[in-house]
N, C-alpha and C positions, 0 to 999 in steps of 0.2 A: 504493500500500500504506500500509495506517496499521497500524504495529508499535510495542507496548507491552510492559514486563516482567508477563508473569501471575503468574507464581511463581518462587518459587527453592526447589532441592530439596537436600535435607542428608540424605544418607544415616546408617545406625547399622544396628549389627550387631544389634542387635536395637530394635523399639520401646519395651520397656522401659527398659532404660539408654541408650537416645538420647534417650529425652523426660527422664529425671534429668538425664542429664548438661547439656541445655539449658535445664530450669530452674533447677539450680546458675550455668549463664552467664549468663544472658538474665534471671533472674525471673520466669519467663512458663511456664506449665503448657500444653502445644499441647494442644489439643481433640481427642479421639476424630475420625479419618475417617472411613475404610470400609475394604474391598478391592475390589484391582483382578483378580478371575477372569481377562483376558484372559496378566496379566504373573506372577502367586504373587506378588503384596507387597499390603502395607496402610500406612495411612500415618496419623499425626497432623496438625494444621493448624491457625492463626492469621492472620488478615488482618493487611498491612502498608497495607492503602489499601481504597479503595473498588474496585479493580478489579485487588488484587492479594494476594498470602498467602505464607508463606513454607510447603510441606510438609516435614518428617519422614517418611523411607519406610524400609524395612527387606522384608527378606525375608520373608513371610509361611510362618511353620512347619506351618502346618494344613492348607497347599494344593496341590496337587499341582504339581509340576514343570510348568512350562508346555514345547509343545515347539519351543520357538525360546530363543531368547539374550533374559534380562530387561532391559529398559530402564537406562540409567543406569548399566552395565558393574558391575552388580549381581552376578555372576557371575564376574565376573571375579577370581583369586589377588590379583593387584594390590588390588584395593578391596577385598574381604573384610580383607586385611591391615590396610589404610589406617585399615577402620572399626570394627577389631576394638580398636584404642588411643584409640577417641569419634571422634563424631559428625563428619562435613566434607562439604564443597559435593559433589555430586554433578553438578549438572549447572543450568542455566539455561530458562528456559519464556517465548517470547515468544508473543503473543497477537495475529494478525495478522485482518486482513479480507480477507485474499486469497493464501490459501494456496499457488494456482498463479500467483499472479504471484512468489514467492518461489523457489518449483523453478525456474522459469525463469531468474529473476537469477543463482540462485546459483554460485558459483565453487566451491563445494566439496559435498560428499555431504550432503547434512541428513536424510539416512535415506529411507523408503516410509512415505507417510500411511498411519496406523493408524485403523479403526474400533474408538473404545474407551469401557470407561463402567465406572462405579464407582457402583453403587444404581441413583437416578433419573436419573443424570447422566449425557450421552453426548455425545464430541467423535472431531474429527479431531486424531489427532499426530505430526507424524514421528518416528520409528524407525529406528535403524540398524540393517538385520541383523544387524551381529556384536554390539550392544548399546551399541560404543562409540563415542559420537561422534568426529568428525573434529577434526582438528587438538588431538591430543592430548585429546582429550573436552573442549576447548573451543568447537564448535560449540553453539549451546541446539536445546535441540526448536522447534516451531514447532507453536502449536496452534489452532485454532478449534472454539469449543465451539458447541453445536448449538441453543441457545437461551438467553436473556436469562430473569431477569437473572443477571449475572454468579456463581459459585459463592460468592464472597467474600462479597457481601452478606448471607449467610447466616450467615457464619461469628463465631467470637468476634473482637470486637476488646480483645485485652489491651492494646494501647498500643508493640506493639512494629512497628517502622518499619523499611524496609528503607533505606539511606542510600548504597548503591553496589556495582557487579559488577564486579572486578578480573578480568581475562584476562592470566595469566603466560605467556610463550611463549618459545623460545628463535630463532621465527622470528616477530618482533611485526608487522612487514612486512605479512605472507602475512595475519597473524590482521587487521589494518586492513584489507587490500582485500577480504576477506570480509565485513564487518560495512558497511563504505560501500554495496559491492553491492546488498546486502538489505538498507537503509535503517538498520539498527542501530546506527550510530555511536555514537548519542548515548546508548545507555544502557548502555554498559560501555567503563571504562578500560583501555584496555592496558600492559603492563611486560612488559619483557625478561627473561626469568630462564632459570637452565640449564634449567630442568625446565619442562612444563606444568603449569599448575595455577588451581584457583577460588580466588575472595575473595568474599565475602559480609560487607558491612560491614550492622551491622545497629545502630540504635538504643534504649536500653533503656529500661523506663517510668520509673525510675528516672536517665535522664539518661546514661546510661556511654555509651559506645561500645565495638561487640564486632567484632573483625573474625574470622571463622570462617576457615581456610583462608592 
C-alpha cells in the first residue's frame, strides 16, 4: 500500500461564515467547490501541495436530505454544536493505491466504500454508516479517486501549507496500532487527552502558524 494525506476537512455551520471565519485565521479566501448530490453538502477548497488540499464543507441548505447518515458526523447534535461557535477539523482523507489491501489490514471499522463524485469528479471512499468515524471520529476516510491527474492540481494554490495531523485520544494505545496496521504512522501525531479530538496545524502565506482544533 502507498498511503498519503489527500485532504483534510474542517467543517462550519455554514459555508459562508466558515470560509470568513478562515480567512480572518488563515489569510487565505478557499475557492468555490461544488456539491456532493450523493451526501446534501458542498464545500470550498485550497491546495496544500501538489497532491493534496485542505476542504471546507458545510451542510448544503438547497439539497434535499440525503437518506443515510452525512459523512463527517455532519448530522450529528454533537458537531452541529461544535461548528455552530466556527469552523474545526472534521475528519482526515488519506489517498491510498489499494483500497482493499487496507479493509483487510485494518483493526478497526473505516466504514463501506462509497461510489461518489462531485461534477466531473468520481472516486471511491469509505463511509461509516452511522456517519461517524471510529475511534472517536479519529479514524480518516480512505479514498481512491478514479482518474489522474490529481483534483489538487487544479485547484488554487494560495500559499497555505498543511504542517501536521494531531490524533487526541484518551486511549492513544489503541489509536497507534491502528495507524501502524494500515501503514499511517507517519502522517499523524498522537497525544493522550480526556476527550477525542482533531488538530490541523496549518501554515500561513504570511509565515504564522494556525493550529485548528
Amino acid at each position: 500500500m502507498q498511503n498519503v494525506i489527500d485532504h483534510v476537512a474542517i467543517g462550519a455551520a455554514t459555508l459562508e461564515a466558515g470560509g470568513a471565519a478562515l480567512k480572518d485565521m488563515l489569510g487565505v479566501e478557499l475557492a468555490p467547490g461544488g456539491k456532493h448530490p450523493d451526501m446534501g453538502t458542498h464545500n470550498r477548497l485550497t491546495r496544500t501541495g501538489p497532491g493534496e488540499f485542505v476542504e471546507l464543507i458545510a451542510i448544503d441548505p438547497e439539497a434535499p436530505a440525503p437518506g443515510h447518515p452525512r459523512w463527517f458526523g455532519l448530522d450529528e447534535a454533537a458537531t452541529r454544536a461544535r461548528l455552530a461557535a466556527g469552523p474545526a477539523p472534521v475528519s482526515w482523507v488519506v489517498r491510498t493505491d489499494d483500497l482493499n489491501a487496507v479493509l483487510a489490514a485494518t483493526p478497526e471499522d473505516v466504514g463501506t466504500p462509497r461510489r461518489l463524485s462531485r461534477g466531473n469528479l468520481t472516486w471511491t471512499l469509505t463511509v461509516p454508516e452511522s456517519g461517524v468515524a471510529a475511534l472517536g471520529g479519529l479514524v480518516p476516510s480512505f479514498i481512491q479517486w478514479d482518474a489522474e491527474p490529481h483534483p489538487a492540481t487544479g485547484m488554487q494554490d494560495a500559499g497555505l501549507k498543511l504542517a501536521g495531523i494531531t490524533l487526541k485520544s484518551p486511549e492513544p494505545a489503541k489509536v497507534e496500532a491502528f495507524l501502524e496496521a494500515v501503514g499511517i504512522a507517519h502522517l499523524a501525531t498522537v497525544e493522550e487527552a480526556p476527550v477525542a479530538g482533531l488538530g490541523f496545524t496549518l501554515l500561513t502565506p504570511d509565515g504564522r502558524t494556525v493550529t485548528l482544533g
